[in-house]
C-alpha positions as CSV (number, residue, x, y, z in Angstrom):
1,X,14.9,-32.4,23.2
2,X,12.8,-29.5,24.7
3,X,9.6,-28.5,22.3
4,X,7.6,-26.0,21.9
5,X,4.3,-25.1,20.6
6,X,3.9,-22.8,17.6
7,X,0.8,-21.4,16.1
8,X,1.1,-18.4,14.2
9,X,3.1,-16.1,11.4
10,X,1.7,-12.7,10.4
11,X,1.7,-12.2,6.7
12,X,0.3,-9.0,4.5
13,X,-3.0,-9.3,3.5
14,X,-6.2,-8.0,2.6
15,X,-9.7,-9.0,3.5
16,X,-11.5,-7.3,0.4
17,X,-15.1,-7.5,2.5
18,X,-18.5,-5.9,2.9
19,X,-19.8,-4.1,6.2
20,X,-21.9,-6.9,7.8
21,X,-23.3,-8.1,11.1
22,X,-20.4,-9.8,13.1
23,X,-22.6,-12.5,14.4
24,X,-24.4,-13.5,11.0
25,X,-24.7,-16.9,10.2
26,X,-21.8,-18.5,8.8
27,X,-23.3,-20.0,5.4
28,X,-26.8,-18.5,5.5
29,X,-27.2,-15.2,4.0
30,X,-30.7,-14.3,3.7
31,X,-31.3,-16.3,0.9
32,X,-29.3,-14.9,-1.2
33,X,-27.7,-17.2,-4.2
34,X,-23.7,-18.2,-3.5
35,X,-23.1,-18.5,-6.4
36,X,-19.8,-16.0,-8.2
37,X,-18.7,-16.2,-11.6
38,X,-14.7,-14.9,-12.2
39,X,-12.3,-14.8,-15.1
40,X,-9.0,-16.9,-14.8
41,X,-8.1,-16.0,-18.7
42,X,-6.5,-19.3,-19.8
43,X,-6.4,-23.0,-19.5
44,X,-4.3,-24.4,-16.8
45,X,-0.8,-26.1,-17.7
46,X,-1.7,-28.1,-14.6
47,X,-3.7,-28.6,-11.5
48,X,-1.1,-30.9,-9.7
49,X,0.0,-29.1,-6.9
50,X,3.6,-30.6,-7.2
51,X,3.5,-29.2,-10.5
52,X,1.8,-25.7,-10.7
53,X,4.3,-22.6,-12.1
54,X,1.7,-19.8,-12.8
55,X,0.4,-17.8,-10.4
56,X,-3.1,-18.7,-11.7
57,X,-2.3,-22.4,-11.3
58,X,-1.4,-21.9,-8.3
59,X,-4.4,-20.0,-6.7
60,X,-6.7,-22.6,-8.4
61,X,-4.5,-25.6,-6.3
62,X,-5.1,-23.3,-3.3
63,X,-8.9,-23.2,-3.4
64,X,-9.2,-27.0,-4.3
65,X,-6.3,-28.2,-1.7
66,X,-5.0,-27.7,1.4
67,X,-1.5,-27.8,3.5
68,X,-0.7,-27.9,7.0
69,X,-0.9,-24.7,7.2
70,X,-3.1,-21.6,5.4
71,X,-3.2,-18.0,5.8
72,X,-6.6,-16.8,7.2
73,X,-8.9,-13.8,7.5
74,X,-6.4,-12.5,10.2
75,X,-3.6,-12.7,7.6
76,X,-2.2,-15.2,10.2
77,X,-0.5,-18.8,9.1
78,X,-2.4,-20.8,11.0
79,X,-3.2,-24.4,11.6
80,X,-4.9,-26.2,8.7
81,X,-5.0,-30.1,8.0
82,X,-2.4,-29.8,11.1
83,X,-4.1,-29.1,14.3
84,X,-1.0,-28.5,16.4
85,X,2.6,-27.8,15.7
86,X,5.5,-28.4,17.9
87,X,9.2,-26.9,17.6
88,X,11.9,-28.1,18.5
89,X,14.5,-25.5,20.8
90,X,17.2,-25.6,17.8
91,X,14.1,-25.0,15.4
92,X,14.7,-27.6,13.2
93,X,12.4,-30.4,13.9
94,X,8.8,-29.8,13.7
95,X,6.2,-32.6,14.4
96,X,2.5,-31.8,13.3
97,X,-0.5,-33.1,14.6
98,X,-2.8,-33.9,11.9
99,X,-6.4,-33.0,12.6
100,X,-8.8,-36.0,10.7
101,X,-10.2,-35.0,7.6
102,X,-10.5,-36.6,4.0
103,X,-10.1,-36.8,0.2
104,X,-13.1,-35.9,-2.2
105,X,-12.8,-39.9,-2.5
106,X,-13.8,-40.2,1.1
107,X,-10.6,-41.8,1.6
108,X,-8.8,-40.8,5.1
109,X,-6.2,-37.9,5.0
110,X,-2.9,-39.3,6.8
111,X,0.8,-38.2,7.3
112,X,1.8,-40.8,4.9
113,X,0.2,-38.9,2.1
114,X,1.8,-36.2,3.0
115,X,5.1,-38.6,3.1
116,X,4.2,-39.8,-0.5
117,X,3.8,-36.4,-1.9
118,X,7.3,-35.0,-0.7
119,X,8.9,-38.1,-1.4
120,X,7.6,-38.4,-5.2
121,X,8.1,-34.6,-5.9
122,X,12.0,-35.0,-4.4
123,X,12.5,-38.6,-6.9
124,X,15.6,-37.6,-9.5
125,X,12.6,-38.5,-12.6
126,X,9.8,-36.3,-11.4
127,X,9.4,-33.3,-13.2
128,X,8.8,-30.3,-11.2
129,X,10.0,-26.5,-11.0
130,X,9.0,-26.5,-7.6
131,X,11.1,-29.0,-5.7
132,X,13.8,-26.8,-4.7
133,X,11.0,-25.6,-2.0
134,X,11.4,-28.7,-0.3
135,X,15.4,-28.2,0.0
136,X,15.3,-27.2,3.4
137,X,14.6,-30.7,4.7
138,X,17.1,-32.4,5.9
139,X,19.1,-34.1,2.7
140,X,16.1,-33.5,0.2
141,X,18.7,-31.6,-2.2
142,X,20.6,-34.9,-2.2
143,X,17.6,-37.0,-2.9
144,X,16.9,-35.0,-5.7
145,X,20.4,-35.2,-7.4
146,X,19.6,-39.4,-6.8
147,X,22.9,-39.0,-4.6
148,X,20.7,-40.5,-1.4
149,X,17.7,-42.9,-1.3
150,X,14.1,-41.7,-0.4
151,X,14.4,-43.2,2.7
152,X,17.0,-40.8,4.3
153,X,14.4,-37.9,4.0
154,X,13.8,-36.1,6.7
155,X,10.4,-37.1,7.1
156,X,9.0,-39.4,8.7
157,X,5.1,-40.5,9.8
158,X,5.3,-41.3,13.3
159,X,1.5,-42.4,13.2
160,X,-1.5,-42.3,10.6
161,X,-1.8,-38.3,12.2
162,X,1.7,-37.3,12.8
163,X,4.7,-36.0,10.8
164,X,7.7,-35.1,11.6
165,X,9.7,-33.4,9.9
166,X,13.9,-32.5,10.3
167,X,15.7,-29.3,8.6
168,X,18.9,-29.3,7.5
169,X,19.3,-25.7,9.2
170,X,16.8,-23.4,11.3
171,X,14.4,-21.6,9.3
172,X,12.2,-18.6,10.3
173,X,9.7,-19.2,8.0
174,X,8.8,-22.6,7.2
175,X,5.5,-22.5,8.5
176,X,5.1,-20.0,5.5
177,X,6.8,-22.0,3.4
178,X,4.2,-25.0,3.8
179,X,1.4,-23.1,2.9
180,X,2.7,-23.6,-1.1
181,X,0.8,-26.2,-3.1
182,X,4.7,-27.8,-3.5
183,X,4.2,-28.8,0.4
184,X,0.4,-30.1,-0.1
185,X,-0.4,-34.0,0.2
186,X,-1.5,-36.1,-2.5
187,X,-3.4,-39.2,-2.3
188,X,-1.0,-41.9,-2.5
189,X,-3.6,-44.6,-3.4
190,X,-5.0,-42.9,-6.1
191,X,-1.6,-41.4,-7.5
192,X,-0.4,-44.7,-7.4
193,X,-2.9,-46.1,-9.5
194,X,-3.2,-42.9,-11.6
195,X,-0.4,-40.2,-12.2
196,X,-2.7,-38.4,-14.4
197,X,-5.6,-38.1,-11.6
198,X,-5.1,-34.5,-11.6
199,X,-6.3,-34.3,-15.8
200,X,-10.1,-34.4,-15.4
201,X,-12.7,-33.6,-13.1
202,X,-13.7,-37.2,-12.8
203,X,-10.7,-38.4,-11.2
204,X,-9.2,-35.4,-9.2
205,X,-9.2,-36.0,-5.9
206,X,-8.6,-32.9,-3.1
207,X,-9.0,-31.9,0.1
208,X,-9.8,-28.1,0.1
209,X,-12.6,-26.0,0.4
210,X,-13.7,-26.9,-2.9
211,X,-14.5,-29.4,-5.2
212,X,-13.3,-29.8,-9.1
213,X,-17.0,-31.0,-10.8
214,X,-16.5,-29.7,-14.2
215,X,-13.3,-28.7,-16.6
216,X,-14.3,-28.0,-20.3
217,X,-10.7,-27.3,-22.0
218,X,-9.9,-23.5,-22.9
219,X,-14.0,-22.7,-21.6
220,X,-14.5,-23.0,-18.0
221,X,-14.2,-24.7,-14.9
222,X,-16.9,-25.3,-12.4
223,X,-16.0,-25.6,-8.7
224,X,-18.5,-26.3,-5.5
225,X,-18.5,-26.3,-1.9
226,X,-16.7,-29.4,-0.8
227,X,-19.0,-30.9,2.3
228,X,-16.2,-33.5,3.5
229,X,-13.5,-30.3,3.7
230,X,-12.9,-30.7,7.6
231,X,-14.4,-27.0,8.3
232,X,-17.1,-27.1,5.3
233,X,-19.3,-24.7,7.4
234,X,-17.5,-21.9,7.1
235,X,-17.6,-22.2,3.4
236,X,-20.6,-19.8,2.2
237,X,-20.0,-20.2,-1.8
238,X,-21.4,-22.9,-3.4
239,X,-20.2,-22.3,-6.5
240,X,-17.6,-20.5,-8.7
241,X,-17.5,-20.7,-12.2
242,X,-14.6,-19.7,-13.4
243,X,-14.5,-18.9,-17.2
244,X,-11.9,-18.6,-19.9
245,X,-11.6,-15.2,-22.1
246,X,-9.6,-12.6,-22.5
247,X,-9.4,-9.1,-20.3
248,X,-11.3,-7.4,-23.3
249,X,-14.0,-9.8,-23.2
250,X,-13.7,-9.9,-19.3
251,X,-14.3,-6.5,-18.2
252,X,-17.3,-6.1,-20.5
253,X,-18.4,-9.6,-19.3
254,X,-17.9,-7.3,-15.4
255,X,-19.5,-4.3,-17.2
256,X,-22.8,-6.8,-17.9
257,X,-23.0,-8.0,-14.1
258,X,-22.0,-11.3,-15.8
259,X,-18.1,-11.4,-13.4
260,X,-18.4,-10.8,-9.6
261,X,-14.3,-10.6,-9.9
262,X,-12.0,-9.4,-12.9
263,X,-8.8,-8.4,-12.6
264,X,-5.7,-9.5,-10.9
265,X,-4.4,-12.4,-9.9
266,X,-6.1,-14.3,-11.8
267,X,-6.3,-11.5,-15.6
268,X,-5.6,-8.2,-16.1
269,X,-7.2,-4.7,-16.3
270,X,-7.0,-4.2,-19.9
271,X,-4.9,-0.2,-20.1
272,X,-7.6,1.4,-22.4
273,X,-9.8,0.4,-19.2
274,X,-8.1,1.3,-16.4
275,X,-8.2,5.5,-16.6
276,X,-12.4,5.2,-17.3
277,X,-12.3,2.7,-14.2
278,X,-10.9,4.9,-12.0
279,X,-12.6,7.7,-13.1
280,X,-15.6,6.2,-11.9
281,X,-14.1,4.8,-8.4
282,X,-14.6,0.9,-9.5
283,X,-11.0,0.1,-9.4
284,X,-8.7,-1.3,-6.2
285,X,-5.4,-1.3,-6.4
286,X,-2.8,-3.1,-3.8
287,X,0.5,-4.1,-3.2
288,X,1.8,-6.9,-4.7
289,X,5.1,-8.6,-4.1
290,X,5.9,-9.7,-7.7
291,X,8.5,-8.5,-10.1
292,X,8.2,-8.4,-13.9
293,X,11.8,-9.1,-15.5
294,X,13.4,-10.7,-18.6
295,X,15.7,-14.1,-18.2
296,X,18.4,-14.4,-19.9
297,X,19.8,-17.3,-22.0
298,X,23.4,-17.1,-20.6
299,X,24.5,-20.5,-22.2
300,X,24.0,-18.5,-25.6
301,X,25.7,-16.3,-27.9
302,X,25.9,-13.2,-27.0
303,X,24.5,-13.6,-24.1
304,X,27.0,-15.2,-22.4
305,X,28.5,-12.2,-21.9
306,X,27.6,-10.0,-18.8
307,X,28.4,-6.9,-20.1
308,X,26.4,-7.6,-23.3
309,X,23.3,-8.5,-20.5
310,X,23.9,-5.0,-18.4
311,X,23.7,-3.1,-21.8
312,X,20.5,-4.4,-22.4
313,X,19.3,-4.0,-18.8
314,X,20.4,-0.2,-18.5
315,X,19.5,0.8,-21.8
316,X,15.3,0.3,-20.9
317,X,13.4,3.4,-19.2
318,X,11.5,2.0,-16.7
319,X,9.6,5.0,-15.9
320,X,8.4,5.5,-19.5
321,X,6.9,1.6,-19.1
322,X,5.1,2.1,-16.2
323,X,3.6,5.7,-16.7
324,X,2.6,5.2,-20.1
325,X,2.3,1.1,-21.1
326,X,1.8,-1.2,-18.2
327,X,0.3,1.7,-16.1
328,X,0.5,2.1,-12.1
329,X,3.2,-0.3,-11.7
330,X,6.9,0.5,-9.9
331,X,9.9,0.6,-11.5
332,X,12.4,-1.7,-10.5
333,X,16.3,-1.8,-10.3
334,X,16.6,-4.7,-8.2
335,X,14.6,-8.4,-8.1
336,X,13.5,-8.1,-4.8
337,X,10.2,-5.5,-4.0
338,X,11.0,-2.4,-2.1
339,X,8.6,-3.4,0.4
340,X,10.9,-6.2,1.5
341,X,13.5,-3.7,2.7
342,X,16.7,-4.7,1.0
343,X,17.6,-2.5,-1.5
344,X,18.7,0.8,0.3
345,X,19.7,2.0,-2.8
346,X,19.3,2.0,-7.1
347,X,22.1,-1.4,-7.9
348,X,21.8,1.0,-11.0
349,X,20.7,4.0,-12.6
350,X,17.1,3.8,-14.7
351,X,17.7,4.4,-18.6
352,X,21.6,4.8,-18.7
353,X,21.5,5.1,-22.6
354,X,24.9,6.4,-22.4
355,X,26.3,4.1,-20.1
356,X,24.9,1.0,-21.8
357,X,25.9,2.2,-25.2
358,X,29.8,2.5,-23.9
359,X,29.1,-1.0,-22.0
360,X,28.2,-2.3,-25.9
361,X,30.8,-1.1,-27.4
362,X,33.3,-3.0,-24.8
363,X,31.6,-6.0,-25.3
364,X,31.7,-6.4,-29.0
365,X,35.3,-5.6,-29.0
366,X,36.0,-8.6,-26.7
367,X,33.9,-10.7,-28.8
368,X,35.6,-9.1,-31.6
369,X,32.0,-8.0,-32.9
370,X,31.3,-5.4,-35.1
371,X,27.0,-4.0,-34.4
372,X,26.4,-4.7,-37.9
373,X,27.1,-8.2,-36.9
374,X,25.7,-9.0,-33.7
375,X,23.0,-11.2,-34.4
376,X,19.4,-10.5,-34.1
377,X,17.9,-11.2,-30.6
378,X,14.8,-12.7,-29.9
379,X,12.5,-11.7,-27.2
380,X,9.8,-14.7,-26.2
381,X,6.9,-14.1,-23.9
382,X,3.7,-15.2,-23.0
383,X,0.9,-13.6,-25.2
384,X,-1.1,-11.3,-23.5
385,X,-2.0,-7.5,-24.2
386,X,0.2,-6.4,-21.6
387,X,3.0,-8.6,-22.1
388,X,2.6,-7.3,-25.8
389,X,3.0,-3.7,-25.0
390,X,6.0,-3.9,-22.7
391,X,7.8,-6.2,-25.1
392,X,7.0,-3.6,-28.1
393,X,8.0,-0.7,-25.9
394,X,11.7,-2.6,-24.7
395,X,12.1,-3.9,-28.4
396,X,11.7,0.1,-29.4
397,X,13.9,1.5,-26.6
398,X,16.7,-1.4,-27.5
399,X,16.9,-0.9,-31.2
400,X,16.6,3.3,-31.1
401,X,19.0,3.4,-28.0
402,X,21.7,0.2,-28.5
403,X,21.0,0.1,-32.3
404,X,20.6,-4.0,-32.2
405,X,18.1,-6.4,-34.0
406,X,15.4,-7.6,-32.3
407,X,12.3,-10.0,-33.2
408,X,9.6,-10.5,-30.7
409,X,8.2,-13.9,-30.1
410,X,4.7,-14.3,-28.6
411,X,4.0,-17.8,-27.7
412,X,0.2,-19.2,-26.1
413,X,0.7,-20.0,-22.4
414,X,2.0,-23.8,-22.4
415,X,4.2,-23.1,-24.8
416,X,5.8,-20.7,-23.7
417,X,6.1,-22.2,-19.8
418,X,7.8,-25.5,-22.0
419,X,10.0,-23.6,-23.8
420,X,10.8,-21.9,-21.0
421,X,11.8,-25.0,-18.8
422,X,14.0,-26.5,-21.8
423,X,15.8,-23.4,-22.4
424,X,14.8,-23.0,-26.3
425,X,14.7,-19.4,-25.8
426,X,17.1,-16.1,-25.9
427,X,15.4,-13.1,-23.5
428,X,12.0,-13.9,-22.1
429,X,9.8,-12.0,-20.6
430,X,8.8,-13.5,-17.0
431,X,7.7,-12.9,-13.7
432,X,8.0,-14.1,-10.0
433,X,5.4,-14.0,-6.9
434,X,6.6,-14.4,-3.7
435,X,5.3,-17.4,-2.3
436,X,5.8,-16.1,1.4
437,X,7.1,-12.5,2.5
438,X,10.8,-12.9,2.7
439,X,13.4,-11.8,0.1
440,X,15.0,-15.2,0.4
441,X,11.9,-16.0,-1.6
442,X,13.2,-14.3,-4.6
443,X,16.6,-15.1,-4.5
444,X,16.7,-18.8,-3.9
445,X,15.5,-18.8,-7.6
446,X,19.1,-18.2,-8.7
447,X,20.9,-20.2,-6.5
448,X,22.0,-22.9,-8.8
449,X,21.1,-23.0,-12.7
450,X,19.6,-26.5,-11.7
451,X,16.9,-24.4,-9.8
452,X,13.7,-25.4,-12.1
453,X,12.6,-22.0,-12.1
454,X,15.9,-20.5,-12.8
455,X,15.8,-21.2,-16.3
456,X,19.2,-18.9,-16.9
457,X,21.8,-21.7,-17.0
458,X,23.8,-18.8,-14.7
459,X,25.2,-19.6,-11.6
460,X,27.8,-18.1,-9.0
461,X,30.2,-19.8,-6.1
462,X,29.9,-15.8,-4.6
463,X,26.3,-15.5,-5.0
464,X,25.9,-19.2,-3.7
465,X,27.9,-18.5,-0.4
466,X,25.9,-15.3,-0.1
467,X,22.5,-17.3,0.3
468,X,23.7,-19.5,2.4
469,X,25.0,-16.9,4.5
470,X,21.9,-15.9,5.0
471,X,21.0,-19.0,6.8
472,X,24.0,-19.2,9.0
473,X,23.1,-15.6,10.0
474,X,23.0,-15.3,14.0
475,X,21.1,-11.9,13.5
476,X,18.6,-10.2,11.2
477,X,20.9,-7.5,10.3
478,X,23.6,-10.0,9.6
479,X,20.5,-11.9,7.2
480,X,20.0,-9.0,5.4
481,X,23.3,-7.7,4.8
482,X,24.1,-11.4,3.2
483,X,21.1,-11.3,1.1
484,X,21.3,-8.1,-0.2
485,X,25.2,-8.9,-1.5
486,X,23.8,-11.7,-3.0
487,X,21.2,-9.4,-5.1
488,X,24.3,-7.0,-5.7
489,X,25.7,-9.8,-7.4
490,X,23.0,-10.9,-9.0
491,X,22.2,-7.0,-10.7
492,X,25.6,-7.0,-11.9
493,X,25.9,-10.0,-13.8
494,X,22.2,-9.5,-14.6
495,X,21.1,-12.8,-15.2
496,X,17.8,-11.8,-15.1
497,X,16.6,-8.0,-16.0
498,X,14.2,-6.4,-13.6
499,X,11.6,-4.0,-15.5
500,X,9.1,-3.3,-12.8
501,X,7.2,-4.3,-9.6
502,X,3.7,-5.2,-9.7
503,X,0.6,-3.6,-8.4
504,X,-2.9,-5.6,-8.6
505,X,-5.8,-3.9,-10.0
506,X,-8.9,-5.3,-9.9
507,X,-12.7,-4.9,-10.2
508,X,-15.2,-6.7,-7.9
509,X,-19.4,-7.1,-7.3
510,X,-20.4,-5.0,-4.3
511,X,-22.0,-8.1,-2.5
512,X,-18.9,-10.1,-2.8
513,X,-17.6,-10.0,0.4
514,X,-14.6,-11.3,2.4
515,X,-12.3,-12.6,-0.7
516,X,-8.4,-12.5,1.1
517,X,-6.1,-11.5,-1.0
518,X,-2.2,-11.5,0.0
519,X,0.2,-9.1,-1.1
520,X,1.5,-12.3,-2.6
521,X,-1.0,-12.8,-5.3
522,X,-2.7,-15.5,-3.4
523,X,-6.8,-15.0,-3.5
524,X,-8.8,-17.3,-1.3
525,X,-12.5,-17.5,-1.5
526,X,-12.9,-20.3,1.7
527,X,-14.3,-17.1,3.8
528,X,-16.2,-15.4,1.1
529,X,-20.4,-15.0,0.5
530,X,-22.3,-12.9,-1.8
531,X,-24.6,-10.3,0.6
C-alpha cells in the first residue's frame, strides 16, 4: 500500500508575545527570574489525561503531557513524541515514528504505552467521558460496548518506536484529533501498579514540558521545567505556580503584580472589572470556539417533551445576556461557532416570547397540563459569578415570559461534573470547547446518548445518519451540507439550548512573552519566558 509522509495542520492561534531579538538565546534571558505565577480558580477533578472534562483540566494535562502530536508557535500540528508520520493513499492507516524520550520516572517512552493507554481508556469498565474520541479507530466503538476483545484494536506496536494505527473511515483531521490528552500515553508500568498515580505529586509520572512537584488541595500547584522532556531547551520557565482563588481575589492578586496571567482559559474577568480594564487598555480579547448552553434532562418529566424544550430555548434574549450580564460574548442560535461556517442562517429567532408562549400552551395540552401544574424546574450549574448571573438572568426571563417555576441550583465544581455524568439533574448549565477546529467537533457530542459528554439521554436515527454522512462525504460541500442538517436537527428538538458563544478576556504581565493560546481554549506555556 503506497504511503505518504505528513507533517502538518494549520490551526487558529495566537502567540500572545513580546517584541524581542530573533536570535536570543533560547532559555537565557538576561538573568531575568522564569519564574510566573497564574490563577486556575479551582481544584482539578483530575489530572489523568484519559479522564480530564474541564477545560482547565485539560490545559493542565497539556502543559504536564504530551501526544504525538502538539500545536506550535506556528499554530501548526506538528510532530511531537512522533518524529515522523506516514499515510496511507486511502488515509486510513497512519504509522508514527516515535522519536526517544522518557517518563519523569526515567522510564523509556514506547508505542506500547501508547497501546496501553488507548486500550485501557476503550475497556467497557473504565470510566471516561472522553472515549468516544478514540471511535475513529478501527472497531474501538465495539470494544467499548465489550462487543469485541482489546485485541482487535486497531492498534498495533510494530516495534518499541512505532505505532500503527487503522481507521475505520478516512479522517481529515486526526492529526488534530491526537493532540487531545484522551490520545496521550500513560505509563503502563506504573499504571499497572498504581491506577491512582495521577492523585499526588509524588507518584505522577509525565512526559511534557513540565513537571508536577507540588499539589496542596483547593491551594496551589507547583510545576517546573521538566529536564528529561525530549526538547527541554526550549523551555524558558522554570516555574509556574498556579494558585487557587476566585476571579475577585484574582484580579486584585494581578492588580498587586502578584499574577503574570488572569483571565481565561483558565478564570474569568470578573463583569464589575472588565469596563475599568478596558478603559485602561489592559484587557485582550480573542476568539474562542466554545459555546455556553443548557442540557436537557430528556429522560424526565416535562422534559421529555420537545416542544416543552423549544419553549424554554426561544423564550431567553440572548442579546440582553451578553450586552448587559456575561459581557462581550456572541449570541448564539446554533451549537456550532459562526466562525466554523455552518450556520448560514438563525435555526431560530432570538427571544420569540410569543412564539414560545404558543409552543407552551401546545405542550401542556398534550400532556394534559394545566401552568399552574407544571412542576417547578431546576436549573443546576457550576458555581461561579458568571455562571450565577446568567442562570439569574434565564431564571428571570423564564418565569416573567413562560410564567413557570424555577429553582436555581449552584453546586462546587466536582459535584456538579458528577452529577452531571449520572444524570441527577433537570437543565444544566454547561459548556463545550472544541478540541480541534472542525464542527464535527461539536456535534459528535450528540451522536448517541451513550456519548459520555452527551449527558441528555437524547438520541436520533436522523441525526445519527447525518454525522455519518459527513464522513462518507466525497466533497467538502457535500460534508458541510450533512453536518449542518444534523445541527438543524439537533436545534429543533433542542436537546441542548445554546445561550452564547464565547470570547476570552484576559489580563497578562508585559514581560510574559510567547504564551500560545488557540482559539480553542488551549494555553501552552512550553515557548514562553519572562523578558
Amino acid at each position: 500500500m503506497k504511503k505518504t509522509s505528513i507533517s502538518i495542520l494549520l490551526v487558529s492561534m495566537a502567540v500572545i508575545g513580546c517584541s524581542t531579538p530573533a536570535k536570543e538565546t533560547k532559555r537565557k534571558r538576561g538573568g531575568t527570574k522564569q519564574e510566573i505565577t497564574i490563577n486556575i480558580e479551582s481544584e482539578p477533578s483530575t489530572i489523568d489525561p484519559r479522564k480530564v472534562r474541564s477545560i482547565n483540566d485539560i490545559n493542565l494535562v497539556r502543559n504536564l503531557m504530551e501526544g504525538l502530536m502538539r500545536v506550535n508557535q506556528a499554530g501548526i500540528t506538528a510532530p511531537a513524541i512522533a518524529e515522523k508520520v506516514q499515510v496511507s493513499e486511502d488515509m486510513k492507516s497512519y504509522t508514527f515514528k516515535l522519536r526517544e524520550s522518557k517518563w519523569t520516572n526515567g522510564d523509556p517512552l514506547t508505542a506500547h504505552d501508547f497501546v496501553y493507554a488507548w486500550k485501557k481508556i476503550l475497556s467497557p469498565d473504565f470510566l471516561s467521558d472522553y472515549a468516544f474520541m478514540l471511535y475513529p479507530i478501527k472497531n474501538a466503538k465495539s470494544v467499548k460496548q465489550g462487543l469485541l476483545p482489546s485485541t482487535m484494536l486497531g492498534v498495533e506496536a510494530k516495534d518499541d518506536y512505532t505505532l500503527k494505527v487503522d481507521l475505520e473511515f478516512p479522517v481529515p483531521f486526526f492529526l488534530e484529533l491526537v493532540t487531545s490528552p484522551a490520545f496521550f500515553p500513560v505509563n503502563k508500568l506504573v499504571d499497572s501498579e498504581d491506577p491512582n498515580w495521577s492523585r499526588s505529586p509524588e507518584t505522577y509520572v509525565g512526559n511534557g514540558p513540565f513537571q508536577l512537584v507540588e499539589w496542596r488541595h483547593n491551594d496551589q500547584i507547583i510545576a517546573v521545567r521538566n529536564p528529561s522532556y525530549w526538547e527541554s531547551d526550549t523551555v524558558s520557565l522554570e516555574r509556574i505556580n498556579m494558585v487557587m482563588v476566585d476571579c475577585e481575589t484574582g484580579i486584585r492578586m494581578f492588580e498587586n503584580g502578584e499574577l503574570a496571567w488572569e483571565g481565561s482559559p483558565f478564570s474569568i474577568i470578573p463583569l464589575d472589572s472588565i469596563q475599568d480594564l478596558q478603559a485602561k487598555h489592559l484587557i485582550q480579547t480573542d476568539p474562542m470556539l466554545g459555546t455556553f448552553w443548557i442540557r436537557t434532562n430528556t429522560s424526565l418529566f416535562p422534559l421529555h417533551n420537545p416542544k416543552i424544550r423549544r419553549a424554554l430555548a426561544l423564550a431567553i434574549d440572548r442579546k440582553e445576556i451578553v450586552d448587559h450580564v456575561s459581557l462581550g460574548q456572541l449570541p448564539a442560535t446554533g451549537i456550532v461557532p459562526l466562525s466554523m461556517g455552518l450556520q448560514t442562517t438563525p435555526y431560530f429567532e432570538d427571544g420569540s416570547q410569543q412564539e414560545a408562549v404558543a409552543l407552551l400552551e401546545v405542550a401542556l395540552a398534550e400532556d394534559r397540563l394545566s401552568l399552574e401544574k407544571l412542576p417547578e424546574l431546576t436549573l443546576t450549574y457550576a458555581s461561579d459569578n458568571r455562571c450565577h448571573r446568567v442562570a439569574q438572568a434565564i431564571q428571570d426571563q423564564w418565569v416573567k415570559g413562560l410564567g413557570i417555576r424555577v429553582k436555581l441550583e449552584p453546586l462546587e465544581k466536582k459535584v456538579y461534573f458528577s452529577r452531571l455524568s449520572k444524570g441527577d439533574f433537570q437543565l444544566a448549565c454547561g459548556s463545550w470547547i472544541a478540541d480541534f477546529r472542525d464542527p464535527i467537533n461539536f456535534l459528535e457530542v450528540f451522536k448517541t446518548k451513550s456519548v459520555g459528554t452527551n449527558n441528555t439521554f437524547w438520541e436520533s436515527l436522523d441525526y445519527q445518519k447525518a454525522i455519518n454522512d459527513s464522513y462518507l462525504a466525497t466533497s467538502e460541500t457535500e460534508r458541510l451540507n450533512a453536518l449542518r442538517h444534523g445541527e438543524e436537527i439537533l436545534m429543533e428538538e433542542m436537546p441542548v439550548i445554546p445561550i452564547f458563544h464565547y470570547t476570552m478576556l484576559h489580563v497578562k504581565h508585559e514581560k510574559l512573552c510567547d504564551v500560545v493560546l488557540t482559539e480553542g481554549g488551549q494555553i501552552d506555556f512550553k515557548w514562553a519566558y519572562v523578558k
